[in-house]
N, C-alpha and C positions, 0 to 999 in steps of 0.2 A: 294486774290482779295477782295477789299471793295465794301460795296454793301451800299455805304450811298445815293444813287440813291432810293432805296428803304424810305428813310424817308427827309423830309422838314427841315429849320432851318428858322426861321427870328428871327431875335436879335433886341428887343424892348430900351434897352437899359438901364432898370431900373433892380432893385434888383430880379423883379420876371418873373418868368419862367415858361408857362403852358404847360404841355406837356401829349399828346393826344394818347398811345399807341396802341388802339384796334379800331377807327374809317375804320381804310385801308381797302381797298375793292379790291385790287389787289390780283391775284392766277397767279403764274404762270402755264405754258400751263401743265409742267409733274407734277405737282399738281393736275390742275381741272380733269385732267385723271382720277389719283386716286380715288377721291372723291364720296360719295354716291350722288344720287337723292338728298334728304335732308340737305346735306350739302353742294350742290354748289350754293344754295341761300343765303350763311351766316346769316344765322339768328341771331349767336350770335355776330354780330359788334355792336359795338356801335352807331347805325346811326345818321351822320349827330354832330355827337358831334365838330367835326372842325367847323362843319359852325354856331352853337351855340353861339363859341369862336371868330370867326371870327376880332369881336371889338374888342377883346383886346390889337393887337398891334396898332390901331391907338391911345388907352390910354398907350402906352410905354410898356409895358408886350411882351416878346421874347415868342413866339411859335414853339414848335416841337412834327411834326406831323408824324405818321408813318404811311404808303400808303399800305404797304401789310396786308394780312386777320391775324387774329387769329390764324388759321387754320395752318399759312405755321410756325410760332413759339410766342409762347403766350411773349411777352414784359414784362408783367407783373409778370410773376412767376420766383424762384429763378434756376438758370441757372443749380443746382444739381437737380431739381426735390421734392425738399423739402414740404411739406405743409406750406398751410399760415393758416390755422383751422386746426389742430390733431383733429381726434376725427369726423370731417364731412367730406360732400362726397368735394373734391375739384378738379378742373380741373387740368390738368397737361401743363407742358413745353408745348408741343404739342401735343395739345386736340385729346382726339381718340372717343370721345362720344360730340354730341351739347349738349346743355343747356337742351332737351326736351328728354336725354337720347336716341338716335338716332345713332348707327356709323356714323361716319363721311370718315371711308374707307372703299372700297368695300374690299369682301374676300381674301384676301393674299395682301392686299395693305397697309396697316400700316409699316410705320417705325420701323427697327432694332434698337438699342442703337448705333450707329454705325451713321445710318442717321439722328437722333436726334444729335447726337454729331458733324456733321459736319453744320447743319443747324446753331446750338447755334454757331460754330464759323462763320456764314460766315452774319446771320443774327442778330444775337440777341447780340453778342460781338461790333460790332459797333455803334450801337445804344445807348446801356449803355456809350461806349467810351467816342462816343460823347456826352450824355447826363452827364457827369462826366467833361466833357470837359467845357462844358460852363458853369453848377454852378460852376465851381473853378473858371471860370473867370470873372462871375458875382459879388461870394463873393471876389476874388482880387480889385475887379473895386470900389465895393460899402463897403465894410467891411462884408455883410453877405446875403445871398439869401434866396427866397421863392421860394419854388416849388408849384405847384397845378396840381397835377396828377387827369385827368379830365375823368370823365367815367359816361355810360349809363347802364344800364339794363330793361330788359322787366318787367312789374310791380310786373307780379307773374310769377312764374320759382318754383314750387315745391320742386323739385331736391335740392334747396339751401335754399329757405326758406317758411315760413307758411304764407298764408295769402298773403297778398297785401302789397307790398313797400315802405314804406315813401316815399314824392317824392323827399327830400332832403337829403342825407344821408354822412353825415360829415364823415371823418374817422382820424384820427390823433394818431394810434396806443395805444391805451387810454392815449394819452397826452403825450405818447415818442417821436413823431416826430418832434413838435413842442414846443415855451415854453408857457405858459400855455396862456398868455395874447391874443397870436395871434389867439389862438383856438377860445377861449370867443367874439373875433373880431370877425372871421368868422361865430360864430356858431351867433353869437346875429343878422348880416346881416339875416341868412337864417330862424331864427325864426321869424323874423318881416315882413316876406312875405307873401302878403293877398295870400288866397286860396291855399296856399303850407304848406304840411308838414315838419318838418325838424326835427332829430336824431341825434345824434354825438354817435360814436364809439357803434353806434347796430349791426346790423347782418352784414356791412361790415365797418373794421376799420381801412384799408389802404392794400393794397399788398404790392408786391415786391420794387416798386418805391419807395413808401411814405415810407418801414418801410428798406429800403438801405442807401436812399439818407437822411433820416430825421435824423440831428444830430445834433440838437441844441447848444448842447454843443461847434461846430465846426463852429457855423455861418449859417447853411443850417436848412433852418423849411420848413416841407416838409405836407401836408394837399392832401388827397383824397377825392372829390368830387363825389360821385357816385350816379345819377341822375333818376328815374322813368322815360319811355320812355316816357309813356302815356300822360306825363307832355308836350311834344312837338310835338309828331308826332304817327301817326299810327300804333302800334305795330304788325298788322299783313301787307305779303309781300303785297305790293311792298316796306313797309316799309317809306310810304309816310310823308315828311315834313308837318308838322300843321301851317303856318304861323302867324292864331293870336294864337295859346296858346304858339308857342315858342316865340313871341314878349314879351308876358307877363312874360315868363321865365330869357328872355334873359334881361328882365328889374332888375330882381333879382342878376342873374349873373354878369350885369355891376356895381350893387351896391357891390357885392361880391368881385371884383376885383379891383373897388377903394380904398375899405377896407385894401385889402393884399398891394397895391401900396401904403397906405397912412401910412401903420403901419411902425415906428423904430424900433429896438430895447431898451426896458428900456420902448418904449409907456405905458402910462397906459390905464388902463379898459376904454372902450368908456363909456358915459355916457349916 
């Protein structure tokens, strides 16, 4: 059974592609059973990152969005369970601790190997699909595509890193995903943004998306975005939209994505 009900598609129609794994706020009902106190408020979604992006297919840019939580299977990690950090604490396939170290299932409710295995086929195997589906038919269409794998986090999260978050946080696998110039685009967009800070390839330097899909070599340049909540909206529940500091974001963002729309292959350095 396909479960592409579970995630959105709109087809912009140019070479780039943003696609929004951990925004979903959907559980299904034999899930939120499961679930502790603590974690059937999702605290670690990405909130509101779709409606961030929202602009972007009226500038041509194809959007796909995925509607279910974290929780039910992480999009973003490698389908063996593999780390994206050796060496730090990292979240798994399907998360068994939130972000604040917290179960996320009550006592005897965590998944077997067995129900993680049938979830990655029935959830996380079509979404890749289809996510594999349309860059090949974007770079068919156009000669070569861009991804922008789009994500939030809370500004301080201990568990993952020290201190406070840059609020702009470039990832491009240190310049494996992408070829170097589109980085330099990107990253020179987010440098030049009054009142925001901006990093490339710091404490987070692409996941599973960015460091699968990005293969330059093959026509696909693939950039992770990973965003300071505090930049737009209210970090703690109800997890509320900021509307003027995400307008002031989203003014950054639209400049960011004209960049990725405006950039060739062969482009040179902007000046």
């Amino acid at each position: 059974m396909s479960d592409r009900r579970w995630f959105d598609f709109v087809d912009g129609g140019t070479p780039l592609l943003i696609d929004v794994p951990h925004a979903g706020t959907e559980v299904p009902g034999w899930l939120n059973a499961r679930l502790t106190p603590a974690a059937r408020s999702l605290p670690d979604t990405d909130w509101h990152v779709d409606k961030l992006y929202a602009f972007a297919t009226e500038l041509g840019a194809s959007l796909m969005l995925a509607k279910h939580t974290r929780y039910l299977i992480d999009l973003n990690r490698d389908p063996h369970d593999l780390a994206l950090y050796p060496g730090a604490d990292n979240t798994e396939l399907v998360p068994t601790r939130t972000f604040a170290n917290q179960p996320i299932y009550r006592d005897g409710a965590r998944p077997d190997a067995a129900e993680i295995g049938e979830r990655r086929m029935r959830y996380w195997q079509p979404y890749h699909d289809a996510l594999a589906q349309r860059l090949a038919a974007i770079r068919a269409r156009h000669g070569y595509a861009v991804l922008l794998d789009a994500h939030s986090i809370r500004s301080v999260v201990p568990r993952f890193f020290a201190g406070r978050l840059p609020d702009l946080n470039l990832g491009t696998v240190d310049g494996a995903s992408c070829v170097p110039e589109l980085q330099e685009r990107a990253l020179r967009v987010l440098r030049a943004a009054e009142n925001f800070s901006a990093v490339c390839n710091g404490r987070f330097k692409g996941g599973y998306v960015t460091r699968h899909y990005g293969r330059p070599g093959e026509g696909i340049h693939a950039l992770q975005l990973e965003i300071a909540q505090s930049c737009y909206m209210d970090e703690s529940p109800p997890y509320a939209w900021d509307a003027a500091r995400a307008a002031a974001l989203q003014t950054v963002l639209r400049r960011l994505v004209i960049a990725l729309l405006e950039w060739r292959p062969g482009s040179p350095h902007p000046s």
